[in-house]
C-alpha positions as MATLAB code, in Angstrom:
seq = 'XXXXXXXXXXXXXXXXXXXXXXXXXXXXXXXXXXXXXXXXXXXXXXXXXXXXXXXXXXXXXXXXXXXXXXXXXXXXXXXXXXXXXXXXXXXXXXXXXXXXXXXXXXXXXXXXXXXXXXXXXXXXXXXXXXXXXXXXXXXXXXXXXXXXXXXXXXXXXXXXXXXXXXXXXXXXXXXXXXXXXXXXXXXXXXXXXXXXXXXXXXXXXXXXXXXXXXXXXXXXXXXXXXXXXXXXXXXXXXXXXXXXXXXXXXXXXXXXXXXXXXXXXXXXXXXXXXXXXXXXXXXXXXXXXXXXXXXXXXXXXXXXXXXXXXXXXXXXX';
ca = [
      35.538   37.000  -99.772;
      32.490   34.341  -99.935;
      29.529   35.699  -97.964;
      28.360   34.069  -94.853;
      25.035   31.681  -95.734;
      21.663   33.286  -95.116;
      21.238   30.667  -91.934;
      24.332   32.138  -90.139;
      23.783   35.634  -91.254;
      20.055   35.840  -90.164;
      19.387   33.578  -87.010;
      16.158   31.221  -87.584;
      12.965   33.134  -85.295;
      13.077   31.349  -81.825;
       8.703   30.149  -80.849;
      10.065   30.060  -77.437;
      11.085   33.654  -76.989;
       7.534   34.773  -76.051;
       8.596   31.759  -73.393;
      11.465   33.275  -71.691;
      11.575   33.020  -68.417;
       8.808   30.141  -67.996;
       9.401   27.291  -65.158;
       9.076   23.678  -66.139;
       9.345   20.220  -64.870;
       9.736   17.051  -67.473;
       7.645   13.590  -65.772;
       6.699   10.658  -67.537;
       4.397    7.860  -66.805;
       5.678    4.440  -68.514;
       7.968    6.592  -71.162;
       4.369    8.953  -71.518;
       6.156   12.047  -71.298;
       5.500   15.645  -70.484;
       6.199   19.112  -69.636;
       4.663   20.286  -66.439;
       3.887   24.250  -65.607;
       2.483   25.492  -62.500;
       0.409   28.344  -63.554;
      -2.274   28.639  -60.060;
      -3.889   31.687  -61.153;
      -3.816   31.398  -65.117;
      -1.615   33.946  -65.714;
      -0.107   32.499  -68.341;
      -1.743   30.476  -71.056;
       0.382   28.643  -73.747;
      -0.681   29.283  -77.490;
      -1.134   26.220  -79.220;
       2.096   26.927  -81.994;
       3.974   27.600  -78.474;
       2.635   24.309  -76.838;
       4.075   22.399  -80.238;
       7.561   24.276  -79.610;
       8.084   23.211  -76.144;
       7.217   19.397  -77.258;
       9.431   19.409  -80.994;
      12.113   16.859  -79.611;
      14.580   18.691  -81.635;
      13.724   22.240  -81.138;
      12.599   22.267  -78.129;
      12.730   20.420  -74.282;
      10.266   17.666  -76.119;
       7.170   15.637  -74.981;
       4.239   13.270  -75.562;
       2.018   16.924  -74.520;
       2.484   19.882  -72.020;
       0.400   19.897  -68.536;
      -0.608   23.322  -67.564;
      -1.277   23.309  -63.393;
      -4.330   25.765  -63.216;
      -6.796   26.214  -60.535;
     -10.121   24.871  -61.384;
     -11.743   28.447  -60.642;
      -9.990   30.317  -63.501;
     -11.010   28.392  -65.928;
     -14.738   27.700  -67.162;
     -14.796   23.799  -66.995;
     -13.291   23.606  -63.899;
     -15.624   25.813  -62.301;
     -18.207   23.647  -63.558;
     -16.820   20.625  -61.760;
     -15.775   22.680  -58.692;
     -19.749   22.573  -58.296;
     -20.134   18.984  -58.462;
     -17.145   18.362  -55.731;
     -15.493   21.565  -53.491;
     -11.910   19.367  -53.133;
     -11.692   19.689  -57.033;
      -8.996   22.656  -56.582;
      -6.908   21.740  -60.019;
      -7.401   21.415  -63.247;
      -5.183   19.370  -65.674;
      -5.082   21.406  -68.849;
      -3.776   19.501  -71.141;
      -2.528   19.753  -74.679;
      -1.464   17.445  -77.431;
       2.311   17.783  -78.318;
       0.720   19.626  -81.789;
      -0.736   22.018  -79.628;
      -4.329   20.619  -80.214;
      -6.524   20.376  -76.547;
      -6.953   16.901  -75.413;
      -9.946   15.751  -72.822;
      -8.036   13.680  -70.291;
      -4.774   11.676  -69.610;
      -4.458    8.714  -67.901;
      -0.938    8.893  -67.843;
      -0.907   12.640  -67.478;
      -3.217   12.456  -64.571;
      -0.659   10.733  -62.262;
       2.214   12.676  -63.749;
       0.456   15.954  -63.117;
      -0.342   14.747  -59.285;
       3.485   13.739  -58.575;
       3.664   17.277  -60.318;
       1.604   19.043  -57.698;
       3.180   17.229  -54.646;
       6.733   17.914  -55.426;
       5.714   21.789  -56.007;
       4.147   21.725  -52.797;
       0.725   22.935  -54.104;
      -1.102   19.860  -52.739;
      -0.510   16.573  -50.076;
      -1.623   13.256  -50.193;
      -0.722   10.512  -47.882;
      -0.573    6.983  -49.109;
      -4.366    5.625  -49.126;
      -5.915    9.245  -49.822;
      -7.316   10.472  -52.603;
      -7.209   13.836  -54.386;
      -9.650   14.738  -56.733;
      -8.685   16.512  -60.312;
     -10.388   18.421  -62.607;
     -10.048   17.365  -66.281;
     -12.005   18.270  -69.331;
     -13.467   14.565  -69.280;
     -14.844   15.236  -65.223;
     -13.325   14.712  -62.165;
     -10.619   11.847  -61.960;
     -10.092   11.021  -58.290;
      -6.219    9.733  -57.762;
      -4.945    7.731  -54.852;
      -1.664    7.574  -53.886;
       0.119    4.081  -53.416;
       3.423    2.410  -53.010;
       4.717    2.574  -56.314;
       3.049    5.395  -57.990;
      -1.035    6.261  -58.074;
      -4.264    4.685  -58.960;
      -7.101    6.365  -61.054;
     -10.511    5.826  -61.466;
     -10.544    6.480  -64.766;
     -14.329    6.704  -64.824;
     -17.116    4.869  -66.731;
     -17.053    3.170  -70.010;
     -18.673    2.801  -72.695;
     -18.843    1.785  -76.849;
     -18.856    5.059  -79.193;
     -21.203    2.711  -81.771;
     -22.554    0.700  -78.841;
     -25.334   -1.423  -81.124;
     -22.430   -2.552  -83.636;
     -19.818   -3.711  -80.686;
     -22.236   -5.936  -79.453;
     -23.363   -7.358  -82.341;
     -20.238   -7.470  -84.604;
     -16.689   -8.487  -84.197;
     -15.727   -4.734  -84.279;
     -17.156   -1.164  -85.192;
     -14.624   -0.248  -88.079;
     -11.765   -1.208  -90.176;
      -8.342    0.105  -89.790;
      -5.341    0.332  -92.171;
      -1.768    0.995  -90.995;
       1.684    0.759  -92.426;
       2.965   -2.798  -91.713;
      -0.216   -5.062  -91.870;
      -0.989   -6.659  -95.072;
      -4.500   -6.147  -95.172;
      -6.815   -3.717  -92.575;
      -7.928   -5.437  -89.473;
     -11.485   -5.147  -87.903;
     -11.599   -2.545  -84.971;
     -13.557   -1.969  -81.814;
     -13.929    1.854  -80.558;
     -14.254    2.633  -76.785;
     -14.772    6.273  -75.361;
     -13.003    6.750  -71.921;
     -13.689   10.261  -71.915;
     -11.801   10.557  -74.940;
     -12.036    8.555  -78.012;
      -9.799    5.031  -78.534;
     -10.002    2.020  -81.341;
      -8.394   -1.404  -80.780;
      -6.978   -3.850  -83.426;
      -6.512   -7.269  -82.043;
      -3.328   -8.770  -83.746;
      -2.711  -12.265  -83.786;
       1.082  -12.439  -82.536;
       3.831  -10.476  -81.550;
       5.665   -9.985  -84.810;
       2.926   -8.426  -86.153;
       3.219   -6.022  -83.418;
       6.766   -5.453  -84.074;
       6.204   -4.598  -87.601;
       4.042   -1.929  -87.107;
       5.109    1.720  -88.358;
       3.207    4.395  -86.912;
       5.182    6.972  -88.244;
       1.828    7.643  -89.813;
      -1.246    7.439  -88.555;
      -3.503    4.911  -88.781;
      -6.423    5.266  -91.515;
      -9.949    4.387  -89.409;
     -12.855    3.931  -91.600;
     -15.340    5.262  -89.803;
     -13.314    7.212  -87.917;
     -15.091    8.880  -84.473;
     -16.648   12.389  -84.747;
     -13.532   13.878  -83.113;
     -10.712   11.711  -84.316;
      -9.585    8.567  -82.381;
      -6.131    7.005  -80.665;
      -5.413    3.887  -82.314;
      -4.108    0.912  -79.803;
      -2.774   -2.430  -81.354;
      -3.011   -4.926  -78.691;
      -1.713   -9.072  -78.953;
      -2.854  -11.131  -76.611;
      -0.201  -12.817  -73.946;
      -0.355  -17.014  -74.411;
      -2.289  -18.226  -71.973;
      -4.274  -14.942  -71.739;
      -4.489  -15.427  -67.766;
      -2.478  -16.165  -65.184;
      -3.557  -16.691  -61.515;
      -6.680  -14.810  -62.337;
      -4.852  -11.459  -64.209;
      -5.108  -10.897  -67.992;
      -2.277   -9.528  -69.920;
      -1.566   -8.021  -73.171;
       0.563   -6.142  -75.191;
       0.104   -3.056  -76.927;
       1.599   -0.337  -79.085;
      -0.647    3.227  -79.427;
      -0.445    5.855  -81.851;
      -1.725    9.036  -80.640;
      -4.199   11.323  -81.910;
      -1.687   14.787  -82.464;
       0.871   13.221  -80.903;
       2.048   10.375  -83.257;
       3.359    6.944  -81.175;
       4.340    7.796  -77.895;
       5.481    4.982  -75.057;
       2.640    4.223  -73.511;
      -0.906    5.484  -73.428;
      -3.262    5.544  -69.799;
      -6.569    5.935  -71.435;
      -5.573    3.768  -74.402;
      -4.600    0.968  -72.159;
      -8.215    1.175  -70.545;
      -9.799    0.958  -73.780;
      -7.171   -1.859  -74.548;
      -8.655   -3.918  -71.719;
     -12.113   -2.810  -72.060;
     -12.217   -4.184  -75.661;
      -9.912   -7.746  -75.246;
     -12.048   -8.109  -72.372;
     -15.023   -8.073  -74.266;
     -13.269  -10.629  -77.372;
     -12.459  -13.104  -74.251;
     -16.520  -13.167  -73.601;
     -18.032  -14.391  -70.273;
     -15.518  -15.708  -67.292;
     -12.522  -13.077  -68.799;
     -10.768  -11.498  -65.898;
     -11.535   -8.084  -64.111;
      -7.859   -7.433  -63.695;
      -5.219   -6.715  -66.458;
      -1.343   -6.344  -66.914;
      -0.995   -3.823  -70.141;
       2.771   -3.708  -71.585;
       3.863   -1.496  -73.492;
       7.431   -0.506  -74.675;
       7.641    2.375  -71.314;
       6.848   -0.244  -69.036;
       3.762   -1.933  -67.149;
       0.393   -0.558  -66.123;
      -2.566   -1.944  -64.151;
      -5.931   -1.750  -65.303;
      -8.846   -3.058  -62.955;
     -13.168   -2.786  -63.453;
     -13.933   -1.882  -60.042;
     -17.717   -0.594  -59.027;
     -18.043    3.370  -58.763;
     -19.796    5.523  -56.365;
     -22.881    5.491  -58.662;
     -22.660    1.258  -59.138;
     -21.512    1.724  -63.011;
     -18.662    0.118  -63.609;
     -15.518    2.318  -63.780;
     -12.454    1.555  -64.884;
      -9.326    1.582  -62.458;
      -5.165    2.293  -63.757;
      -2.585    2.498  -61.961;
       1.193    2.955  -62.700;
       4.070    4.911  -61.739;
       4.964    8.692  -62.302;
       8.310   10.033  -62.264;
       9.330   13.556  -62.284;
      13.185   13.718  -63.951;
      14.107   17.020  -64.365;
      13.479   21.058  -63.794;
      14.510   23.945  -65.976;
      13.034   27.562  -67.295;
      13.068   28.703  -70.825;
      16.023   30.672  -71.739;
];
């Protein structure tokens, strides 16, 4: 009698068995997808090789990165910020789909509020705001017809002297253009670099299978956005662009919050003086808002705002 093959005879070690048991949601924000867990009292943190696990799309439920629902106070940086502001009660903690921590979300950040709201661990009305704790500050959310605004914060160049005085910061190489394009890199509490393409079949061609090369790359790595301008660039006063993102530890994903900041932050800057303060940024999950609006401090901040869907509950079996 032929023996039964090793992979029948000796079942493959299950990463989500230390899992069993464990409570999920799956949101997404413009195709940004993610697996939600409310863990108030950190009780339960996720190893890194188990974070990848729960995101493999094949072995697992699958996802852009995994949101863990903590209170700020059990956790180091959010007791930090729970000094600057009291109504910081939550803390995103969020991880890369390899497992790797990431600083903020923009995406995320409205996924992770619809989160809390349908879980009954916060309330906001339309017009309020909730503030979050993130591990790039406090990102205050309002909620509006159609999803939620965030204030994304300040902005600013990671070489600030070249941007200003250059075309771009760095060069960048990725499969599908013929020769690497000149880059601009823009921090929005985590690091981004924009290629401006000419038209939309250069877009198309792109494979980020791979990541993109970035020469110099940022101290801590960098998402890569490839953005083509819409013809006319305005319309009635709004900008819009187009844009495909490959993310640092994630690979590309559908859309990308903070990348889409950065996208408008740095085609903003290309257009020069009289370029709009108001943006449409599509990408293949959808449509997102971006807006410059003055913050608290009078720096200018960046606003997005987008939906955030919550499609489906589970636990780990």
């Amino acid at each position: 009698m032929t023996a039964a093959p090793d992979s029948l005879a000796a079942p493959a070690h299950n990463p989500l068995a230390s899992l069993t048991g464990l409570a999920f949601a799956k949101g997404h924000g413009t195709g940004n997808d993610f697996v939600l867990v409310a863990d108030p009292e950190g009780a339960r943190d996720i190893a890194p090789q188990e974070v990848a696990a729960l995101c493999d799309r094949h072995l697992g439920i699958g996802a852009d990165g995994l949101i863990r629902a903590i209170r700020s106070e059990h956790l180091a940086e959010g007791r930090e910020l729970l000094a600057e502001d009291a109504g910081a009660i939550w803390f995103m903690d969020y991880r890369n789909a390899d497992g790797s921590v990431s600083e903020m979300c923009g995406n995320g950040v409205r996924v992770f509020v619809a989160f809390l709201l349908e879980q009954g661990l916060a309330s906001l009305d339309p017009g309020e705001v909730l503030p979050v704790g993130t591990r790039a500050g406090i990102k205050r959310v309002e909620r509006r017809e159609g999803g939620f605004a965030v204030d994304m914060g300040p902005w600013e160049f990671i070489h600030p002297a070249q941007a200003e005085a250059e075309a771009g910061d760095s060069l960048v190489t990725a499969d599908g253009l013929d020769v690497s394009r000149p880059a601009l890199s823009v921090s929005m509490g985590n690091p981004h670099t924009v290629v401006a393409l000419a038209e939309g079949a250069e877009l198309e061609r792109l494979r980020l299978f791979s990541a993109p090369v970035v020469e110099p790359v940022p101290p801590h790595g960098t998402n890569v956005e490839f953005v083509v301008p819409a013809e006319p660039l305005v319309r009635e006063g709004v900008g819009s662009i187009a844009m495909r993102v490959h993310e640092r530890g994630v690979g590309e994903t559908q859309s990308c919050g903070t990348g889409a900041c950065a996208a408008a932050v740095a085609i903003r800057h290309w257009a020069g003086a009289g370029a709009p303060n108001r943006w449409d940024i599509r990408v293949p999950g959808g449509t997102v808002q971006v807006a410059f609006v003055t913050g608290i401090e009078g720096a200018e901040h960046v606003e997005l705002s987008g939906p955030a869907v919550i499609v489906a509950h589970g636990a780990i079996g």
